[in-house]
C-alpha positions in Angstrom: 58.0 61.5 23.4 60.8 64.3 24.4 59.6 66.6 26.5 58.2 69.4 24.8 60.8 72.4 24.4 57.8 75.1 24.5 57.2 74.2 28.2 61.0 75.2 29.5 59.8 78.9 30.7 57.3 77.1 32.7 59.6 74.5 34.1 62.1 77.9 34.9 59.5 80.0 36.4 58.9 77.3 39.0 62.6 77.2 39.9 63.1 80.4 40.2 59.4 81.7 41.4 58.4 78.5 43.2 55.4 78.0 40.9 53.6 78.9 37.3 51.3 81.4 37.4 48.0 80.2 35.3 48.7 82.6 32.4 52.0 81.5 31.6 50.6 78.0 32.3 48.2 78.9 29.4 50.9 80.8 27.3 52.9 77.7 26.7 50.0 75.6 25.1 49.5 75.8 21.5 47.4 78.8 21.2 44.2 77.3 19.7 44.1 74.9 23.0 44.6 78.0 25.2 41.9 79.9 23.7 39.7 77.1 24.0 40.6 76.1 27.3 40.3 79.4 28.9 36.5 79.4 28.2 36.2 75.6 29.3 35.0 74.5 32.4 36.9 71.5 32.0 40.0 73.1 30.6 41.5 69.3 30.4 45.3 70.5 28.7 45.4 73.1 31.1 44.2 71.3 34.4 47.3 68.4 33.5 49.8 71.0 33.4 48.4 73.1 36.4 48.9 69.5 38.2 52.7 68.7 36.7 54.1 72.1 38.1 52.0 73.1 40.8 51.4 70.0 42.6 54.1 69.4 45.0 54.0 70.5 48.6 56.0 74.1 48.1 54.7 75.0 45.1 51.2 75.1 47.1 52.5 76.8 50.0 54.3 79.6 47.8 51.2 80.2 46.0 49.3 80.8 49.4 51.9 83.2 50.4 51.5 85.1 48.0 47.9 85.0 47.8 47.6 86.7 51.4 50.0 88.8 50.7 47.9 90.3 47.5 49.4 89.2 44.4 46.2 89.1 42.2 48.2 85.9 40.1 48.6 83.7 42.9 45.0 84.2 43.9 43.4 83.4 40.8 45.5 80.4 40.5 44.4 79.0 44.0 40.7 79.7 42.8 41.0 78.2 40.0 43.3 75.6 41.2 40.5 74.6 43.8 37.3 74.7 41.0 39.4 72.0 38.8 39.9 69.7 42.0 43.0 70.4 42.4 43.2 70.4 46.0 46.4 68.8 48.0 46.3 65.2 49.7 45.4 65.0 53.7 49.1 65.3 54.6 50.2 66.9 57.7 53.7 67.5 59.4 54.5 65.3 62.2 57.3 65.5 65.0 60.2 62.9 64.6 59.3 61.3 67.7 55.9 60.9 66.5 56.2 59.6 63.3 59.1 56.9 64.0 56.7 54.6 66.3 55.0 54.7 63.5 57.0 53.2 60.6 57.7 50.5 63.6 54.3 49.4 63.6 53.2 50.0 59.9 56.6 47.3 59.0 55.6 44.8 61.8 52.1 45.4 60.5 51.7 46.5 56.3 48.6 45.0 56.3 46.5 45.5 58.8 48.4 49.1 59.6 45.5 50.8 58.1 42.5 49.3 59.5 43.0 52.1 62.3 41.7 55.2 61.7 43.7 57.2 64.3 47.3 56.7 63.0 48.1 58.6 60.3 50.2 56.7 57.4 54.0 58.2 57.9 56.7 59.6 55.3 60.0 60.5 56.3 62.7 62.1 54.4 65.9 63.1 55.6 64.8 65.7 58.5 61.2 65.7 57.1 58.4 63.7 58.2 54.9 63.7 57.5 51.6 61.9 57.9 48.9 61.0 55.7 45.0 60.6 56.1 45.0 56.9 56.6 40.9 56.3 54.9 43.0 58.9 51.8 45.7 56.4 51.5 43.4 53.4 51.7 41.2 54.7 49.0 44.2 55.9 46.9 46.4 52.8 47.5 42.3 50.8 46.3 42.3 52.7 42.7 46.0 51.9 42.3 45.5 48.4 42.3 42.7 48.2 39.6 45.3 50.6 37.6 48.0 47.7 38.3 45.5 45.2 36.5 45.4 47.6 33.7 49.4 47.4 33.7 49.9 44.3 33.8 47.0 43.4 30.8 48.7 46.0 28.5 52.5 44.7 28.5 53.6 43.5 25.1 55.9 41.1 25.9 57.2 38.3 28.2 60.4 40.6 28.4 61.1 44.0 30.0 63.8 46.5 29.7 65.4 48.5 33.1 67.4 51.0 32.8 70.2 52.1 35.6 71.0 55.4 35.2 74.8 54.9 35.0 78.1 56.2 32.7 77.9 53.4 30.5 74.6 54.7 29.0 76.7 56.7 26.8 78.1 54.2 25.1 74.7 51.5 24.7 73.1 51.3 21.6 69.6 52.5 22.6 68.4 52.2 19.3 67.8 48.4 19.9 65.3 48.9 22.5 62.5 49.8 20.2 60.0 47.8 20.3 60.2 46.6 23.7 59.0 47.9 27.1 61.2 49.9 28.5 61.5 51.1 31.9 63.3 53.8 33.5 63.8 55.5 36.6 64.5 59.2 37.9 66.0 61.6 35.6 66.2 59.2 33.1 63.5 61.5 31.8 65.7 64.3 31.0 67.5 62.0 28.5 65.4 62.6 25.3 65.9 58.7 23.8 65.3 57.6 26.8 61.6 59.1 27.1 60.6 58.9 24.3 61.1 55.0 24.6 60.0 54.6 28.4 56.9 52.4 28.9 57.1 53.7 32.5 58.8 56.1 34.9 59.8 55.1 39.3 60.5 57.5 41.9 61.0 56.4 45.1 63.4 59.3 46.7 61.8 62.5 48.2 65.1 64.9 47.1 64.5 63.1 43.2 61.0 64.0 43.0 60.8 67.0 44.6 63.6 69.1 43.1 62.1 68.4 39.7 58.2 67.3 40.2 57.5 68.7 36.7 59.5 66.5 34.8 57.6 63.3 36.1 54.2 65.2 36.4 54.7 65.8 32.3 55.3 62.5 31.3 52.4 60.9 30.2 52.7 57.0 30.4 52.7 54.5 33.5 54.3 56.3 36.7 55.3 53.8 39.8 55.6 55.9 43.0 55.5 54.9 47.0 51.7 56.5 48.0 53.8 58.7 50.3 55.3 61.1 47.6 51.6 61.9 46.5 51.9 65.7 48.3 55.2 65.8 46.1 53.8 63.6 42.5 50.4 64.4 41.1 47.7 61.4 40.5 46.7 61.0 37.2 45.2 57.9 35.5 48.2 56.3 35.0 50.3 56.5 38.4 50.3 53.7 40.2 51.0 54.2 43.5 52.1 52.0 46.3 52.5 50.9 50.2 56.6 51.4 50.2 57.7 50.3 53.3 61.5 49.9 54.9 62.9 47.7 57.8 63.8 44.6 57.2 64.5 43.5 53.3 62.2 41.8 51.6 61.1 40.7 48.2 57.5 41.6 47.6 54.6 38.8 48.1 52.0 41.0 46.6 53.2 44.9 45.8 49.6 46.4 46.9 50.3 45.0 50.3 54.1 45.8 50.6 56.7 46.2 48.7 60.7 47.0 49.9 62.2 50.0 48.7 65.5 49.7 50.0 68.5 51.2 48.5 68.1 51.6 45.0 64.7 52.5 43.0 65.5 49.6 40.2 64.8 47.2 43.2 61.3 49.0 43.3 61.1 48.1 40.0 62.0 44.9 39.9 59.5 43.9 42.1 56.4 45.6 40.3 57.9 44.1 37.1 57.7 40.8 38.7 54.4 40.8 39.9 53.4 42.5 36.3 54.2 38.9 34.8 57.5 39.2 33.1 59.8 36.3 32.4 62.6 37.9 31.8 64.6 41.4 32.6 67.2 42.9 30.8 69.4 45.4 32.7 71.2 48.2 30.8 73.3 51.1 32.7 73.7 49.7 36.1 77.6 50.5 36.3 76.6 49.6 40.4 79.6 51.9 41.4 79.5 56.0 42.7 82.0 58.3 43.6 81.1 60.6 46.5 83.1 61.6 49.6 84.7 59.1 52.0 82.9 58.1 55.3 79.4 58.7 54.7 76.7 56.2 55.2 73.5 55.5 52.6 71.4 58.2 53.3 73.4 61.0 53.8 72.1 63.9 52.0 75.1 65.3 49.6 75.1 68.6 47.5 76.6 68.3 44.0 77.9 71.0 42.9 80.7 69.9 40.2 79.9 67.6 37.1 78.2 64.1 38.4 80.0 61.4 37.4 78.1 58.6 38.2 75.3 59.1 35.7 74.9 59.1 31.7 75.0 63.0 32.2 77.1 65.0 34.3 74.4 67.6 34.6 72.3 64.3 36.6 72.3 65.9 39.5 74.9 68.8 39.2 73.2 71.9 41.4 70.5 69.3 43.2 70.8 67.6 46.4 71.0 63.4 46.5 71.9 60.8 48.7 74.8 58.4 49.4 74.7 55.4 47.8 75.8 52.1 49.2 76.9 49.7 46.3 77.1 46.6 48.4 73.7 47.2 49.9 72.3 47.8 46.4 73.7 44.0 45.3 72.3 42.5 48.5 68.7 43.8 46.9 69.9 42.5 43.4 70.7 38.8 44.9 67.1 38.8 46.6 65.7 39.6 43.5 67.8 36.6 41.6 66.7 34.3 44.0 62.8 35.6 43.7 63.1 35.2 39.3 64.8 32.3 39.2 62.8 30.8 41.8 60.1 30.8 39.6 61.7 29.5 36.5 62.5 33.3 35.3 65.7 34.8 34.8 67.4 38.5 35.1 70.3 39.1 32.8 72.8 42.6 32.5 73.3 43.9 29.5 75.6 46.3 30.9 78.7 47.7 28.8 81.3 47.0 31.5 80.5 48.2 35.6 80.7 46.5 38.1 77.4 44.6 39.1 78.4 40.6 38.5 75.4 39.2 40.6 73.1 38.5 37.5 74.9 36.3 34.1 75.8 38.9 31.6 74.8 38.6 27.6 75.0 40.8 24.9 72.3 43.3 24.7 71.1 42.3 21.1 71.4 38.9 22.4 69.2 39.3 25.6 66.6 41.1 23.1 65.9 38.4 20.5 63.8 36.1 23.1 60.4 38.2 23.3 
């Protein structure tokens, strides 16, 4: 469903303050919940939206300094935070020259990477890197694959729905995807159709998850994530979370071993999707074109500050930071895909209104929609 429009203080409070201090957490839920909840030990409303906006990384660390500085809110919060369990993952900052051995030997090695219990399991983001527990990630990476059965037993068709997040969204009839399973990615959650149909949610960039970890933290269906945004994304019954890995491309043999995310989070997708048993995917709003500035390379961290032009919404990323996309990297993931579906007798078609991706056969979305 939409995201709920009473929880927009508490979404602005954690821009602007870094975090949501447990009374306003508790303000924002209907009133008989709150009064409930704030004599429950379990306090199950409140403990899922503690999790959505105080989760990630910074929001922790802001509420510590201002515990030992004295602020009586930020205290309680950490108490209370750490009686409900809500404690943050092993994850540690590591030195660049550290950490890049390490992606080396976890891509020469997915597999067997954490059988050792000395190397920590790396992230990397832009400047950033960090390293994670490996026996936490093992366990964590364990209870995501008996969630993936779960996934894959509850689909209700032979045919899923991805969404791209382009321009041409605006001008797709969404009201044909009812019905079907629907999958998005990113900020696709801000769109309120768009949520309100999504079967599931995947984030696989650092800068998307962590300038608005609420907004997936909220949503309350199946969540796909790499296992290294879990000190940005909180766990919850319904995350799935997985070994992302980088290097070489690669179509994924089995996701809870390794799966590519290279380039573009739809190719995430399409490999979970894949390995979830659908026959057939239908692609709607993957325009496959961006304009940002001349000369720089995928990656590149850029700041939008003017309307975005490459998504259904030009307030997509408008005041966030995001990274440069390469277009003719992205198809080279697409063709890999092809080859993987129709390899196995299953096909990928693009629904798209226009753009400019022409490596899958196009057909009419209503078309692509009648065989279930």
């Amino acid at each position: 469903m939409p995201l709920d429009p009473t929880l927009e203080p508490c979404r602005r409070l954690l821009h602007t303050r870094g975090y949501v201090p447990l009374a306003d957490l508790a303000a924002s839920l209907p009133p008989a919940i709150a009064r409930t909840e704030a004599r429950n030990d379990d306090a199950e409303a409140l403990t899922a939206l503690c999790a959505a906006m105080n989760h990630a990384a910074p929001a922790r660390a802001r509420i510590a300094e201002d515990a030992a500085a004295g602020d009586a809110n930020a205290q309680l919060l950490a108490q209370w935070m750490a009686a409900r369990g809500l404690t943050a993952p092993p994850c540690r900052p590591l030195p660049a020259g550290y950490v890049y051995p390490l992606h080396a030997a976890l891509e020469a090695d997915p597999g067997g990477f954490l059988d050792r219990a000395d190397r920590p399991y790396p992230c990397s983001a832009g400047p950033h890197h960090w390293g994670f527990d490996p026996r936490w990630t093992r366990n964590r990476l364990a209870l995501s694959a008996r969630r993936f059965a779960r996934f894959t037993q509850e689909r209700s068709s032979q045919t899923a729905v991805l969404v791209g997040n382009g321009p041409s969204l605006q001008d797709t009839d969404l009201s044909l995807l009812h019905g079907h399973d629907v999958y998005v990615t990113n900020y696709a959650l801000e769109h309120p159709t768009l949520r309100g149909l999504a079967r599931g949610v995947a984030v696989t960039n650092y800068f998307v998850a962590n300038q608005a970890p609420e907004l997936f933290g909220l949503f309350d269906r199946w969540k796909a994530y790499p296992v290294w945004l879990s000190h940005v994304l909180p766990d919850s019954p319904s995350t799935l979370w997985f070994p992302a890995i980088g290097g070489a491309l690669f179509f994924a043999q089995d996701p809870m071993q390794a799966i590519a995310w290279h380039s573009t989070v739809s190719f995430f997708w399409m490999q979970i999707l894949f390995h979830a048993g659908y026959r057939k995917l239908v692609l709607i709003g993957f325009d496959n074109s961006y304009a940002q500035p001349e000369g720089l390379r995928e990656g590149d961290l850029i700041e939008q500050r003017q309307d975005d032009r490459n998504h259904f919404d030009p307030g997509y990323f408008r005041g966030k930071i995001w990274q440069a996309a390469d277009p003719d990297r992205m198809s080279e993931t697409y063709a890999l895909t092809r080859r993987a579906y129709e390899g196995d007798g299953r096909e990928i078609v693009n629904a798209t209104l226009g753009g400019k991706l022409e490596v899958f056969a196009r057909q009419n979305l209503s078309q692509a929609l009648r065989d279930r």
